[in-house]
Residue frames relative to the residue before (quaternion, step in Angstrom):
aa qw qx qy qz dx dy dz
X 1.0000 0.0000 0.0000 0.0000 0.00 0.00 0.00
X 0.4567 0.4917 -0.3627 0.6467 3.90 0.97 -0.79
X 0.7426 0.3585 -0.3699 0.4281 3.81 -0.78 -0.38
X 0.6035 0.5339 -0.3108 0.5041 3.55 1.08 -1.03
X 0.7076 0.3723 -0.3058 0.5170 3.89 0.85 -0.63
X 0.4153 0.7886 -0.3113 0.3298 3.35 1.01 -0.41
X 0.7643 0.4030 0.0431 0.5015 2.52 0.58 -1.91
X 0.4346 0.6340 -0.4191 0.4833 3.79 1.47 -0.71
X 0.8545 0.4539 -0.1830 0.1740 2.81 0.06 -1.83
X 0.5263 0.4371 -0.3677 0.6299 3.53 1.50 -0.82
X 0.6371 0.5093 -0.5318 0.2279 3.59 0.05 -0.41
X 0.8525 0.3237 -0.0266 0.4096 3.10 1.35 -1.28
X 0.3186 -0.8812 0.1361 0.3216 3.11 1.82 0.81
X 0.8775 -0.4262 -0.0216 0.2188 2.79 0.37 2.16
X 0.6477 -0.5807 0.3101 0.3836 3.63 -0.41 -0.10
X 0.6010 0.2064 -0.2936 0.7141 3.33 -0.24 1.55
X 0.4694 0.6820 -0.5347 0.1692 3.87 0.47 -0.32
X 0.2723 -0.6870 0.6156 0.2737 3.10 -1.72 -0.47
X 0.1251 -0.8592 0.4848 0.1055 3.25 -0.90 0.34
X 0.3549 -0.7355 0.5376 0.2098 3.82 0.60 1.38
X 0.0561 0.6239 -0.7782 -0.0446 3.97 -1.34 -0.09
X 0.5295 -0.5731 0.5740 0.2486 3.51 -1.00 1.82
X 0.6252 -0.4934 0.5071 0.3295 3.30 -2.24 1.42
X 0.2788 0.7682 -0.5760 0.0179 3.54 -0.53 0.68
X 0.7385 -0.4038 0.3411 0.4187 4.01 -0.93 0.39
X 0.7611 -0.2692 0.2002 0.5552 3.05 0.75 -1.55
X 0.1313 -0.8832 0.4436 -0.0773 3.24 -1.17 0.47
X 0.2541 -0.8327 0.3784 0.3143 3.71 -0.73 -0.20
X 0.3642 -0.7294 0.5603 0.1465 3.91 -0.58 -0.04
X 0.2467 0.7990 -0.5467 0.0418 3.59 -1.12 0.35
X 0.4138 -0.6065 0.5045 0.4543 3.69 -0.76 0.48
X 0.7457 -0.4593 0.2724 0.3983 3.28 -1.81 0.89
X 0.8399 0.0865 -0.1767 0.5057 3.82 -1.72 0.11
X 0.3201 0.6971 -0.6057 0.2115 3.86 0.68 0.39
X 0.5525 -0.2601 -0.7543 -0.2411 1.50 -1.85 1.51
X 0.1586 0.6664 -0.6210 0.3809 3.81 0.82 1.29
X 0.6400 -0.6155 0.3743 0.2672 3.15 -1.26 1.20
X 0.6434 -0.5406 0.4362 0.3217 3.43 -0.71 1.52
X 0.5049 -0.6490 0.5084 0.2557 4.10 -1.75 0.39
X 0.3571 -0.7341 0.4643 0.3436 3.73 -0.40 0.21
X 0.7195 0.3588 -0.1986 0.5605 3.81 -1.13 0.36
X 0.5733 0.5084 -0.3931 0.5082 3.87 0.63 0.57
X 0.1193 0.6558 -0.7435 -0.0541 3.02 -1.59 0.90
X 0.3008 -0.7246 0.6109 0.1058 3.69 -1.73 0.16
X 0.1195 0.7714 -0.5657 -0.2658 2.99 -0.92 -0.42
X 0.1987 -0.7342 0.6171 0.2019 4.19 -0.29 1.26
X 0.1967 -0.7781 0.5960 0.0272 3.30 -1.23 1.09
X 0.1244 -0.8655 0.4799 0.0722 3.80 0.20 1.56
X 0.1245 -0.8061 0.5744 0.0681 3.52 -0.85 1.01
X 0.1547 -0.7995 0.5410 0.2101 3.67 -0.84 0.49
X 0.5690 -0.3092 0.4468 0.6172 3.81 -0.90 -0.57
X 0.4805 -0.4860 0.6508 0.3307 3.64 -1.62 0.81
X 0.8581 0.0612 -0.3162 0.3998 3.25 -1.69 1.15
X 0.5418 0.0668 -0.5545 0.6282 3.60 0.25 1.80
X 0.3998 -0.4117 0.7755 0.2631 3.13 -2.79 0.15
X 0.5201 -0.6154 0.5823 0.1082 2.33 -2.33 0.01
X 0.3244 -0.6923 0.6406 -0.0706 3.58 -1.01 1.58
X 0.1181 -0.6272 0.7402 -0.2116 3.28 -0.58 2.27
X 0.2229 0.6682 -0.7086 0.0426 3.15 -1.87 1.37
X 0.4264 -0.5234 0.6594 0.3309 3.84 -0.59 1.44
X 0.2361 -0.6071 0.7553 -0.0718 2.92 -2.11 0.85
X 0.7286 0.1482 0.0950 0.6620 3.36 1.05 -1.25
X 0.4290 0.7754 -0.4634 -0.0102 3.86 -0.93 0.42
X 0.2427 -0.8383 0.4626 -0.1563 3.41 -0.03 1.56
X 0.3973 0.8346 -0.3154 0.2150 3.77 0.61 0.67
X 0.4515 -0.7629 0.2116 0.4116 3.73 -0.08 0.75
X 0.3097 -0.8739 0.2548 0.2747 3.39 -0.47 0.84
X 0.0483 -0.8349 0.5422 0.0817 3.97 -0.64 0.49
X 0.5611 -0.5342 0.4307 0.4629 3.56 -1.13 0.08
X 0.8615 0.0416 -0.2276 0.4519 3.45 -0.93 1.10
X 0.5303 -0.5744 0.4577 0.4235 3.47 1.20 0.16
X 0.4560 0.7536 -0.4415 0.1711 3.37 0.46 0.86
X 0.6648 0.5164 -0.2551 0.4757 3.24 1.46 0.49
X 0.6828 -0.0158 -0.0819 0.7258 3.83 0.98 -0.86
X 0.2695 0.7179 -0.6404 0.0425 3.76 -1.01 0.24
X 0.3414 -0.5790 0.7330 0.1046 3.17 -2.37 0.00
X 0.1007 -0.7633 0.6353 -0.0598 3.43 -0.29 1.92
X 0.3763 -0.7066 0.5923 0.0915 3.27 -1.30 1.46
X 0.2125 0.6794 -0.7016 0.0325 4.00 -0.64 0.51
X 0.1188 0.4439 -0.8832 0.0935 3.08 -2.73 0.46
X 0.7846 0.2910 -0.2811 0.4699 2.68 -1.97 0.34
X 0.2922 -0.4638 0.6935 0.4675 4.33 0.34 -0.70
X 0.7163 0.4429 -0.4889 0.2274 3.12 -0.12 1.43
X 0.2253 -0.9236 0.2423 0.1936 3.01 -0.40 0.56
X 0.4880 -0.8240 0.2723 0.0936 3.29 0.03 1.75
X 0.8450 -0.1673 0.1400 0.4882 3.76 1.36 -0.15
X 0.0611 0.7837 -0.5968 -0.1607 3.59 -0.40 0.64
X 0.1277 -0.8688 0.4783 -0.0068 3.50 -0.72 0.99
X 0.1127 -0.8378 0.5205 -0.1203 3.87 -1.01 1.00
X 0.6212 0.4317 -0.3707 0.5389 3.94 -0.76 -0.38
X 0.4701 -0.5227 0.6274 0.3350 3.21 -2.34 -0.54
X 0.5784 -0.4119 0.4668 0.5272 4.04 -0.85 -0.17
X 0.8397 0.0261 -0.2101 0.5001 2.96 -1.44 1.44
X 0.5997 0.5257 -0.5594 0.2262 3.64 0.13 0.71
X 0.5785 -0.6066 0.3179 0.4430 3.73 -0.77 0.73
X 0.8727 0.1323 -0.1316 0.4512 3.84 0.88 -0.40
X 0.4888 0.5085 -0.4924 0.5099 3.16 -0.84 0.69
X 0.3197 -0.7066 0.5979 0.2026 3.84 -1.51 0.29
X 0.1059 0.7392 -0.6542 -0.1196 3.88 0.06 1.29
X 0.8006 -0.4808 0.3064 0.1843 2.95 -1.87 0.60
X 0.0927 -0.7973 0.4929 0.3358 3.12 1.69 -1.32
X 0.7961 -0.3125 0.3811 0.3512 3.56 -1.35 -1.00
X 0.5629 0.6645 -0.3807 0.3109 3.42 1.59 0.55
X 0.5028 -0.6807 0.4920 0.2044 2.99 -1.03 1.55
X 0.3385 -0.7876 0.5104 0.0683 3.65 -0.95 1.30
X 0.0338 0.8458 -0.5305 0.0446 4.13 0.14 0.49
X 0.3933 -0.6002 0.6945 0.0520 3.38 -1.31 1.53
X 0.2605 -0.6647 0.6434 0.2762 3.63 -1.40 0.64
X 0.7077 0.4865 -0.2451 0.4500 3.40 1.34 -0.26
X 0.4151 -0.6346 0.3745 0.5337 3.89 -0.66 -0.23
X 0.6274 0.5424 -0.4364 0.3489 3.67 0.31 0.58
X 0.0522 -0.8053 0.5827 -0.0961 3.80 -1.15 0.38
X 0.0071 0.8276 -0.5539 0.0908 3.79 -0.52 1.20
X 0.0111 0.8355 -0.5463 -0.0587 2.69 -1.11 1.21
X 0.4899 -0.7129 0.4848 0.1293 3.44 -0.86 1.43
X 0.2641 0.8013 -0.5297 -0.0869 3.85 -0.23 0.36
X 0.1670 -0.7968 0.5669 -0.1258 3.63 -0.39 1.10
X 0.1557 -0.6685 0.7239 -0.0694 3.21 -0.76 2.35
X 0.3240 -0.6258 0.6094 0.3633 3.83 -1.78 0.43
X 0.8740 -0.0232 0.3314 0.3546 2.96 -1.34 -1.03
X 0.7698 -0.2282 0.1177 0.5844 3.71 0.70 -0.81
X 0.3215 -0.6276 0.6873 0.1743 3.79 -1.35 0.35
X 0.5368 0.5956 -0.5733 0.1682 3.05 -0.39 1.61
X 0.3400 -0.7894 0.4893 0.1475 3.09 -0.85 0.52
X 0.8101 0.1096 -0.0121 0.5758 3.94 -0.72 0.95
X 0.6840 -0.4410 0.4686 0.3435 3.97 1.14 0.46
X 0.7183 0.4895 -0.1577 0.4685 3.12 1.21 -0.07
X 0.3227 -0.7208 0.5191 0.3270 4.20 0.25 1.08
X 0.1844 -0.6889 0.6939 -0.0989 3.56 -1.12 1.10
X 0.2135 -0.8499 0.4815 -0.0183 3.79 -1.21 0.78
X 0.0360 -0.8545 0.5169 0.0371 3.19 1.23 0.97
X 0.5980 -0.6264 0.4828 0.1305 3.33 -1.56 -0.07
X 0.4197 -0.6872 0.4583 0.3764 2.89 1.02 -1.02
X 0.2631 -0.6360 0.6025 0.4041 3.77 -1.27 -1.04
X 0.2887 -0.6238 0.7192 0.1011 2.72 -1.70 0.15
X 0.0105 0.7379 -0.6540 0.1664 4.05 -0.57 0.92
X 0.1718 -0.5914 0.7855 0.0611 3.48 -1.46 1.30
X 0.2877 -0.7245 0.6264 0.0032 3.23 -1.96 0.42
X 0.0061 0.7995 -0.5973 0.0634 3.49 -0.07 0.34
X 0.4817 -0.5559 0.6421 0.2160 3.79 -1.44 1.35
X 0.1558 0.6319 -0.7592 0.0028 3.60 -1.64 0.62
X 0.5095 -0.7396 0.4277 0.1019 2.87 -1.52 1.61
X 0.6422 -0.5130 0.4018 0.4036 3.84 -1.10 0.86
X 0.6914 0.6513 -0.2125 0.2295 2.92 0.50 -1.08
């Protein structure tokens, strides 16, 4: 399992990394080894760029994250604009945690980051738990 993070980590250049995603139209996103159960101790940050003169449109498809009160243990912080547009955790319909649901996320600009930030372990009750992760597509819309 250590070799398995290992190998995350260079994949996903490391803790504190970034991860650029070429100006494309449209596109998709996903926490690492998704959908296999995300690595503990890992953060990222994916940094989505469109063509200058459209934003970006962010919609989970999939999201599977451990839940805590305020999201203070695994999450996925939305920014644009230096702002920051949501920090989000849990699964749909769970009493704690903040899932995203079906809301469509929009950048007035053509950029969009998305922090995703695992602790130490993913359990829940003392008990080893296997989230998934997410999975989010993107798609460029024009100013115009």
């Amino acid at each position: 399992m250590w070799l398995l993070y290992l190998l995350v980590s260079a994949l996903f250049c490391r803790m504190g990394g970034s991860n650029p995603i070429p100006q494309e139209l449209f596109g998709e996103v996903t926490s690492p080894l998704y959908p296999k159960t995300y690595p503990n101790n890992f953060e990222t940050t994916t940094v989505i760029t469109v063509p200058t003169g459209y934003r970006v449109k962010l919609i989970f498809w999939h999201f599977d994250l451990e839940p805590s009160e305020g999201c203070f243990y695994d999450y996925v912080k939305i920014s644009a604009d230096k702002k920051t547009l949501g920090r989000f955790c849990g699964q749909l319909g769970s009493p704690l945690g903040n899932h995203p649901g079906k809301k469509e996320f929009m950048s007035q600009g053509n950029k969009m980051l998305l922090t995703f930030h695992t602790d130490f372990s993913n359990e829940e009750n003392g008990t080893a738990m296997f989230y998934k992760g997410f999975l989010a597509y993107y798609q460029a819309i024009g100013l115009w």
